[in-house]
C-alpha positions, 0 to 999 in steps of 0.5 A: 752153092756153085753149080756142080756141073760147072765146078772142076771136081778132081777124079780121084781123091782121099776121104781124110785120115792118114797113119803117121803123125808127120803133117808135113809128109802126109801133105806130101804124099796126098798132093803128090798122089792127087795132082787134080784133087788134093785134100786136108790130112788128118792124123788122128795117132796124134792123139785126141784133138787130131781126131775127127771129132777132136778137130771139129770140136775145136773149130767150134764158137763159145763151146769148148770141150775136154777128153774124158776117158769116155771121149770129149765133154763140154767144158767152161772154158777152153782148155789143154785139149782145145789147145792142142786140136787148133795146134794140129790143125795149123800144122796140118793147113801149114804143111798143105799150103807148102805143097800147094805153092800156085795150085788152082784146082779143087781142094777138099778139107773134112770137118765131122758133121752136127750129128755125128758130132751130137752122137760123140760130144758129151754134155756135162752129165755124161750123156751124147748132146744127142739126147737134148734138143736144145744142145743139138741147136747150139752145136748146130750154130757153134759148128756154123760158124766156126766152119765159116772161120775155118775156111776163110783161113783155108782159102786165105792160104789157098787163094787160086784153090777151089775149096769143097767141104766135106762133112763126116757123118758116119753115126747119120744113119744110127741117129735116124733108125734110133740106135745110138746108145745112151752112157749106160749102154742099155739103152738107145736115144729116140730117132730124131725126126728127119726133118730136124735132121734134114734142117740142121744139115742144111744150115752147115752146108749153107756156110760154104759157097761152094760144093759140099759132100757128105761122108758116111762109111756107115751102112744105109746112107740115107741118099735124098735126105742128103741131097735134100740138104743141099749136098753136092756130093755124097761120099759113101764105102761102096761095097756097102751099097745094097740093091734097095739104094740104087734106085736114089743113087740113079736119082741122085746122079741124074740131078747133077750129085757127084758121087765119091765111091769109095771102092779101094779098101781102106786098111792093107789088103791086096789090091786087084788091077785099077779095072777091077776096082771099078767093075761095080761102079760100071756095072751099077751104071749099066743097071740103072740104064745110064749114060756109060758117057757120064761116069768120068764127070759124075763119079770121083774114086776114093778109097771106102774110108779113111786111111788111118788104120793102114800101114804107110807103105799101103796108103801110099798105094791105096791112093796111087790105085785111086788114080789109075782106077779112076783114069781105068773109069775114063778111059773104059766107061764100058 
């Protein structure tokens, strides 16, 4: 994995999902927003196969699943479904190549994470792969290597990019407290250690030679598993963050983590002056006794989570804000 204090993170970028379903206006607006740290749009109003776990489950090797009205279950063969996720997908790689004619710098593209993915991907029976050991192993694998596939293609389109891999795991948390619910509802699967947890991430992040970041806008992000892992990054809503966090997160940041806050609200809402927006990352600085010197190099500004549930008009803003909130960071770290 490259060194991330040697790496040339951008100082502001999306987390993923975008409204609409025009791949070719999405990848206008994101690398026109972000000149510095541009990313791969999703468009999940598509449909299922432009979701997130559509999408991944797309990029697996040997499994194949299809949509059932309780979400993706695993199938045979590869079907309608699989078809339509890995047409999307080439429409959206398409539309950022276009835009990124020459472009030399960071570039971020998502893929859902292999415990989010057990959480969601049924098995035949209907119960989440969560619950069976030996499906979580294999999907592990299958994501491994279909991660690997995936950005070969990414960096064959984009030959002068320096590509980070995002992995979206918002149901990590429930999966380790134990609290994501079986097909009937009444009850929960077991907590899954946290070392075969730990383990699993760590065999995704070691397909990319390059930073990896960890997305959750879920409460409780568990910080040093994570970076335990291997992750470069770690994408979290910071409004999210409690008191008893901060402490891993002051760790986190002296190891070298980039730490992606996501302080721009991620459906329309009235939007404070880009100062504002980034008052409780500078005040969380000055708690944990660090460097003011170093925020510009160890945070990148986000919006706290994906933006498919905004209007057009508010994504379009909520990006424009990310910037200026992040040059506010820079230009007044104190």
């Amino acid at each position: 994995m490259s060194d991330t204090n040697t790496f040339p993170w951008g100082p502001a970028t999306g987390v993923g999902s975008m409204p609409g379903g025009d791949a070719r206006e999405s990848a206008k607006t994101v690398t026109g927003s972000f000149e510095d740290f541009p990313f791969l749009a999703e468009l999940p109003a598509r449909g299922p196969g432009a979701d997130m776990i559509g999408r991944s489950i797309g990029l697996l090797v040997e499994m194949y699943a299809h949509v059932e009205p309780s979400g993706w279950r695993v199938s045979d063969r590869p079907g309608r479904d699989t078809r339509r996720a890995h047409s999307w997908l080439g429409e959206d790689l398409d539309a950022l190549e276009e835009f990124t004619q020459g472009y030399e710098g960071p570039v971020k593209v998502q893929a859902v994470g292999p415990w989010t993915l057990a959480a969601a991907l049924e098995l035949r029976g209907g119960e989440a792969a969560l619950g069976d050991a030996g499906a979580c192993r294999d999907l592990t694998g299958s994501l491994a290597e279909g991660l690997r596939g995936h950005l070969a293609d990414v960096r064959r389109r984009l030959p002068g990019a320096s590509i980070v891999l995002q992995l979206d795991e918002p149901s990590l948390t429930a999966v380790l407290r134990g609290s994501v619910r079986t097909a009937s509802g009444y009850r929960t699967h077991r907590a899954v250690d946290r070392q075969i947890v730990e383990s699993a991430l760590r065999d995704v992040v070691a397909v990319h030679d390059g930073p990896v970041v960890v997305h959750s806008c879920a409460p409780g992000v568990p910080f040093a598993l994570l970076r335990r892992a291997g992750a470069a990054g770690i994408s979290f809503d910071f409004s999210l963050l409690t008191e008893r966090e901060e402490e891993a997160i002051g760790e986190a940041v002296e190891s070298g983590t980039r730490i992606l806050a996501g302080v721009v609200p991620s459906t329309d809402a009235a939007l404070s002056d880009p100062g504002g927006s980034v008052m409780g990352v500078r005040t969380l600085w000055r708690r944990l006794g660090l460097n003011p010197g170093t925020l510009a190099e160890s945070v990148v500004i986000t919006p706290s989570c994906g933006l498919a549930g905004a209007s057009p008009a508010y994504a379009r803003a909520a990006l424009a804000h990310c910037v200026r909130a992040a040059r506010s960071l820079a230009d007044n770290p104190e």
